[in-house]
Every structure is written in structure tokens, then in C-alpha cells.
C-alpha positions in Angstrom: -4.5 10.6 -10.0 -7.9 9.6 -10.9 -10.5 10.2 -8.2 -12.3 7.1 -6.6 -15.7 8.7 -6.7 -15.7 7.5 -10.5 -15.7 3.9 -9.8 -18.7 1.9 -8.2 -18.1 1.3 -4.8 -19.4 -1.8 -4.8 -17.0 -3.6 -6.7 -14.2 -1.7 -4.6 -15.7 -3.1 -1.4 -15.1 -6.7 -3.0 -11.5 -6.2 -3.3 -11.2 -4.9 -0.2 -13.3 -7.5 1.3 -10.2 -9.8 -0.3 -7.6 -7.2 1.8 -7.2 -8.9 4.9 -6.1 -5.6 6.5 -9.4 -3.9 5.5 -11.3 -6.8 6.4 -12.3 -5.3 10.2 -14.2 -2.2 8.5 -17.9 -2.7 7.8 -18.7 -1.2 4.3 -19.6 2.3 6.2 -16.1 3.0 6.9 -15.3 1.5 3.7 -17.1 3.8 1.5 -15.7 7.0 3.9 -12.1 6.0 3.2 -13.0 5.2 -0.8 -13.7 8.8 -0.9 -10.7 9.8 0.5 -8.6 7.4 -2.1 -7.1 7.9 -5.4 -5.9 5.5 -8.1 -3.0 6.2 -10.1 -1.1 4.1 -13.4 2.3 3.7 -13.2 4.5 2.5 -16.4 6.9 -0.2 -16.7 9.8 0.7 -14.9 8.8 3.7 -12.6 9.4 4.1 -9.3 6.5 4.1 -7.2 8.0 4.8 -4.1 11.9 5.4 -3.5 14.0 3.5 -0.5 14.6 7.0 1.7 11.8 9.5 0.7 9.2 10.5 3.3 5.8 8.9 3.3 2.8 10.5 1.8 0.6 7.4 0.6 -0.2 3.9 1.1 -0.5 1.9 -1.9 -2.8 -1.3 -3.1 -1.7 -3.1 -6.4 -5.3 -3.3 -8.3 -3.2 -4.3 -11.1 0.0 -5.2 -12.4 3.1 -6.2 -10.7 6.0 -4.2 -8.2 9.4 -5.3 -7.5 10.7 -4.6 -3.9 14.4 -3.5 -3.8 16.6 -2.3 -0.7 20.0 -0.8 -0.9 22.9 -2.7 0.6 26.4 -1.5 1.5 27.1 1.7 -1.0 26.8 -0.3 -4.2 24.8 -3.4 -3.9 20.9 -3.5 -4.3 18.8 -6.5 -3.2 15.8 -7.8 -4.5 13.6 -8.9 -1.6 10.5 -9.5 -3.8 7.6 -9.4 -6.0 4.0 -7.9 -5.2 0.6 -8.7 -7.0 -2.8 -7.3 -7.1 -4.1 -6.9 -3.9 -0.9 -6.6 -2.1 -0.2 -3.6 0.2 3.0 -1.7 0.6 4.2 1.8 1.4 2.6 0.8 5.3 6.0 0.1 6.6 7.5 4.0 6.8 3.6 5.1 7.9 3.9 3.4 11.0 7.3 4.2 11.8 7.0 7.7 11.4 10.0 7.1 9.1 11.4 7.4 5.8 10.4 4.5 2.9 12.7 1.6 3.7 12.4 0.0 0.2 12.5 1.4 -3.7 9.0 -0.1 -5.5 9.2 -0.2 -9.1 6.6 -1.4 -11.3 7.8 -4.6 -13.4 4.1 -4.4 -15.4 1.6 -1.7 -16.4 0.4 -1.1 -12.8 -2.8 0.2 -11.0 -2.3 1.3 -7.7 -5.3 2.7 -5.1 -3.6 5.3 -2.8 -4.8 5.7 0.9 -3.0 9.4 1.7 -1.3 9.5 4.5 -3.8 11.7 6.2 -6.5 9.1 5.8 -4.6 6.4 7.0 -3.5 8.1 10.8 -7.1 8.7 11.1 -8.0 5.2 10.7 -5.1 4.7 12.9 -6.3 6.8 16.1 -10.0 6.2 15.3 -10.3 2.5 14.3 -8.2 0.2 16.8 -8.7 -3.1 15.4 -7.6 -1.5 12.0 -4.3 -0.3 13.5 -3.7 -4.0 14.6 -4.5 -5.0 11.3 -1.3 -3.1 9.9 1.0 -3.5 12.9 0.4 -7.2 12.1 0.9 -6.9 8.9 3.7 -5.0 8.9 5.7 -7.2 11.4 5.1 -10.0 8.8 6.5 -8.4 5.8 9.5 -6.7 8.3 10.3 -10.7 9.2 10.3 -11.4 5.1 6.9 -13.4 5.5 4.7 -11.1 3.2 7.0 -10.7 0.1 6.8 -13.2 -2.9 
């Protein structure tokens, strides 16, 4: 994992401008979670995240492209969809203090920004309209309204 520090905060406060769930942070709090971010390249065909591990990052696609699966029954696996740079995922399990409800795979070469899980209670307890942020968003993609 490549540290963020190496990368002009500037342009990463543009994309996140773009994030509506970062969009309630004024570039202050911005730059104090950059520094508390990675990024990480994932090939075609690895698993980002796997459908019952435990949490430990949030992910932003910077580049690239994830497929969304979800186990069915014993044998049967859904696709439920297709994320692009500057979609979010890995929130769901974060919130629920639970286990990863989906398997993310990268389809493409992939760039991801990670938010550690640390860094993302913090902003959690410490920044309320952030939390509603992610509960919103959250609720979306649980309802199948954030998945393309």
C-alpha cells in the first residue's frame, strides 16, 4: 500500500469534492484523513474484499472497475453490480459492526484509496453530518439504489 503523503493533496481534495459522502468535510479535515489513507492496485480478478470477512477498510475506486457479488442458497452467486471510479464500498460491514456482506473483485486494473477502519469510527463519533453522510448512503446501496 502506497502511502497518501506522496500524492498532492490538492488534486485528492478534487475527487473528493466529487464524493458526495466527503462533501460535508472542509479541506482541513480532508487533508487529516488523506494522511491517514492509503492507496493500493489490485489486478484483474482479485478479490478486494470477500462476502463474510471482517472489516478493516473502506475503499474508493480511483480507478478501474469492481464487480459486486453475494452468495445465494449454498451454490448460487449473484451479481448485484458494477462500481466505477469514485464509487465507495466496504461502508456497509463498517456500520454494522458486521462481517462484509458482498465479495468485490476487480473486473479492470484497479486503484483503490483505503480509509482504515480506525479512521473511519473517528469520523464517525467526531463528525456527525459525516456519519449521516454514510448511513444515507448506505441505506441506498442496501435498497439496490447505488449499484450500477
Amino acid at each position: 500500500m502506497k502511502d497518501l503523503e506522496e500524492i498532492d493533496k490538492k488534486y485528492l481534495v478534487n475527487i473528493f469534492r466529487g464524493l458526495e459522502l466527503f462533501s460535508c468535510l472542509s479541506d482541513e479535515e480532508l487533508f487529516d484523513i488523506f494522511e491517514e489513507m492509503g492507496e493500493a492496485q489490485y489486478l484483474v480478478g482479485e478479490k478486494i474484499i470477500a462476502e463474510g470477512d471482517p472489516p478493516d477498510f473502506i475503499f474508493i475506486i480511483k480507478e478501474g472497475e469492481v464487480d459486486v457479488t453475494q452468495k445465494k442458497f449454498l451454490f448460487k452467486t449473484v451479481v448485484l453490480g458494477k462500481l466505477h471510479p469514485g464509487d465507495i464500498f466496504g461502508e456497509t460491514a463498517m456500520l454494522s459492526y458486521g462481517l462484509r456482506t458482498a465479495t468485490c473483485t476487480a473486473t479492470k486494473e484497479t486503484v483503490c484509496f483505503l480509509m482504515f477502519k480506525s479512521t473511519f469510527h473517528y469520523m464517525l463519533k467526531y463528525h456527525p453530518e459525516f456519519k449521516n453522510h454514510v448511513e444515507e448512503l448506505s441505506t441506498q446501496r442496501t435498497l439496490g439504489h447505488k449499484i450500477k
